[in-house]
C-alpha positions in Angstrom: 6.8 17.4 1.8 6.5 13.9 2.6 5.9 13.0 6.6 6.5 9.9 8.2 6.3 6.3 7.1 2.8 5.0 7.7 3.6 1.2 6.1 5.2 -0.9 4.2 2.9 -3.1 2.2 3.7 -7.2 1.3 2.2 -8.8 -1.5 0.8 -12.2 0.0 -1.3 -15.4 -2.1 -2.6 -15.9 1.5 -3.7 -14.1 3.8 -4.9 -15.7 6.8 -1.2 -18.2 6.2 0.6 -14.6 6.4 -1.5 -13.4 9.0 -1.1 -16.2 11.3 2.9 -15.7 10.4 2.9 -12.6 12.2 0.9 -13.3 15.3 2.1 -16.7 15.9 5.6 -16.1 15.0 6.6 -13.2 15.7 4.1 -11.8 18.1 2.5 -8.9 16.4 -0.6 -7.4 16.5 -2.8 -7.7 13.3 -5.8 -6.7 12.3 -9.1 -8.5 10.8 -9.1 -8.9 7.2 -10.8 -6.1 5.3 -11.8 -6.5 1.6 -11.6 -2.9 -0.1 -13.1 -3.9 -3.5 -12.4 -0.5 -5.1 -8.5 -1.3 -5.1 -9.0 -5.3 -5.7 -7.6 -6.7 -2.5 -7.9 -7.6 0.9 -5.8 -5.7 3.7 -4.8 -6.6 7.4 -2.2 -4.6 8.9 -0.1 -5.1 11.5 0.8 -2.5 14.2 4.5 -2.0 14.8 5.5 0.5 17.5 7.1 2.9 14.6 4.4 1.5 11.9 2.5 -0.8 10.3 2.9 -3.3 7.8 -0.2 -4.2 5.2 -0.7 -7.5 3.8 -2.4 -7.7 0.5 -4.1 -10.4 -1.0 -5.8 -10.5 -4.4 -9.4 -9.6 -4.5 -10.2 -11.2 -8.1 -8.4 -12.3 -11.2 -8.2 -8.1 -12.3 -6.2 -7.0 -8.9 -3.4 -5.8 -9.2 -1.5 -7.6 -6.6 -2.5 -11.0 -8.5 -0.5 -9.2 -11.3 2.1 -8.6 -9.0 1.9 -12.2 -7.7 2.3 -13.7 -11.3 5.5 -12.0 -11.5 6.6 -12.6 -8.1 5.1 -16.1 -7.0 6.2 -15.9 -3.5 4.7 -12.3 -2.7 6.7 -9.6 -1.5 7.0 -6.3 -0.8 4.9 -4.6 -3.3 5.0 -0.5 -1.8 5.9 2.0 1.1 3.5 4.4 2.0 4.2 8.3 3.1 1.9 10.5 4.9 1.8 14.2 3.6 0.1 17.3 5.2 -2.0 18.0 1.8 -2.5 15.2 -1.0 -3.5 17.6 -3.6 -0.6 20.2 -3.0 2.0 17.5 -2.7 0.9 16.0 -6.0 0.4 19.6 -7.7 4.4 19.6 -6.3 5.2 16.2 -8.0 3.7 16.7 -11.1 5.5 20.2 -11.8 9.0 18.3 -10.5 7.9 16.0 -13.3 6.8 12.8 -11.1 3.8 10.7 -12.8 0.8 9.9 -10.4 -1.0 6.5 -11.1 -4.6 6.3 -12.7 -6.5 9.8 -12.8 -4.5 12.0 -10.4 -7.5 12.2 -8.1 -6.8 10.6 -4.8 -8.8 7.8 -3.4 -9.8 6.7 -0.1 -7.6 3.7 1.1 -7.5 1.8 3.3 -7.3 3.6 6.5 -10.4 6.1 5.1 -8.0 9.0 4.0 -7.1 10.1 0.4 -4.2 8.4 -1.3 -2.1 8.3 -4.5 0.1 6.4 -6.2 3.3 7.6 -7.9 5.2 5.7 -10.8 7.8 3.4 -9.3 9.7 4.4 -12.8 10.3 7.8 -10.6 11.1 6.8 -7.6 13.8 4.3 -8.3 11.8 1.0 -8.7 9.7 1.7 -5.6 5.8 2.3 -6.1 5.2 4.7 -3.8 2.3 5.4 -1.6 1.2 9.1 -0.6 -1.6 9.3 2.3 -3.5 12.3 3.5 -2.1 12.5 7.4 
């Protein structure tokens, strides 16, 4: 079911400090910052010759990465994200295996335009985990 690893997401308090991490540091490639109010943060990602990693930085006292931030004040890594062929078959699969999907079941659009879910990190040993339409 799922395909390959599209990113690994890092929970950051800033942003731009992160950002500047990655291209002065180490050289990567990273993207402008993109606010996607409907999830409550702001994204960059960073291009990686096998994938990407996404930054995420609170948009507003309600997100849910400044939830994750109070727990874990010096950010980390907060998801993965798979692709799959067909969001709404693979979580029809999940659901009947008994895997609970975050919020209502229906996919979103993220961050890269394309459906995605979220699946209860209780299920997948600790991890949240990420499913985009490929």
């Amino acid at each position: 079911m799922i395909g390959r690893l599209n990113h690994v997401a890092i929970a950051v308090r800033d942003i731009g400090a992160a950002s500047q991490l990655y291209r002065n540091t180490l050289g990567a490639d990273v993207s402008a910052p993109e606010a996607l109010a409907e999830h409550g943060v702001t994204v960059v990602f960073i291009t990686l010759p096998n994938t990407k990693i996404e930054l995420l930085e609170p948009l507003g006292a309600d997100s849910p990465i400044a939830k994750f931030l109070e727990k874990n004040p010096d950010g980390g890594i907060h998801h993965i994200c798979y692709e799959v062929e067909d969001i709404g078959a693979a979580r029809d699969q999940l659901t009947k295996s008994g895997a609970r999907v975050l919020g209502s079941g229906e996919p979103k659009i993220g961050a890269h335009g394309k459906p995605v879910l979220f699946l209860h990190p209780k299920d997948f040993n600790g991890t949240l985990v990420e499913l985009e339409q490929a």
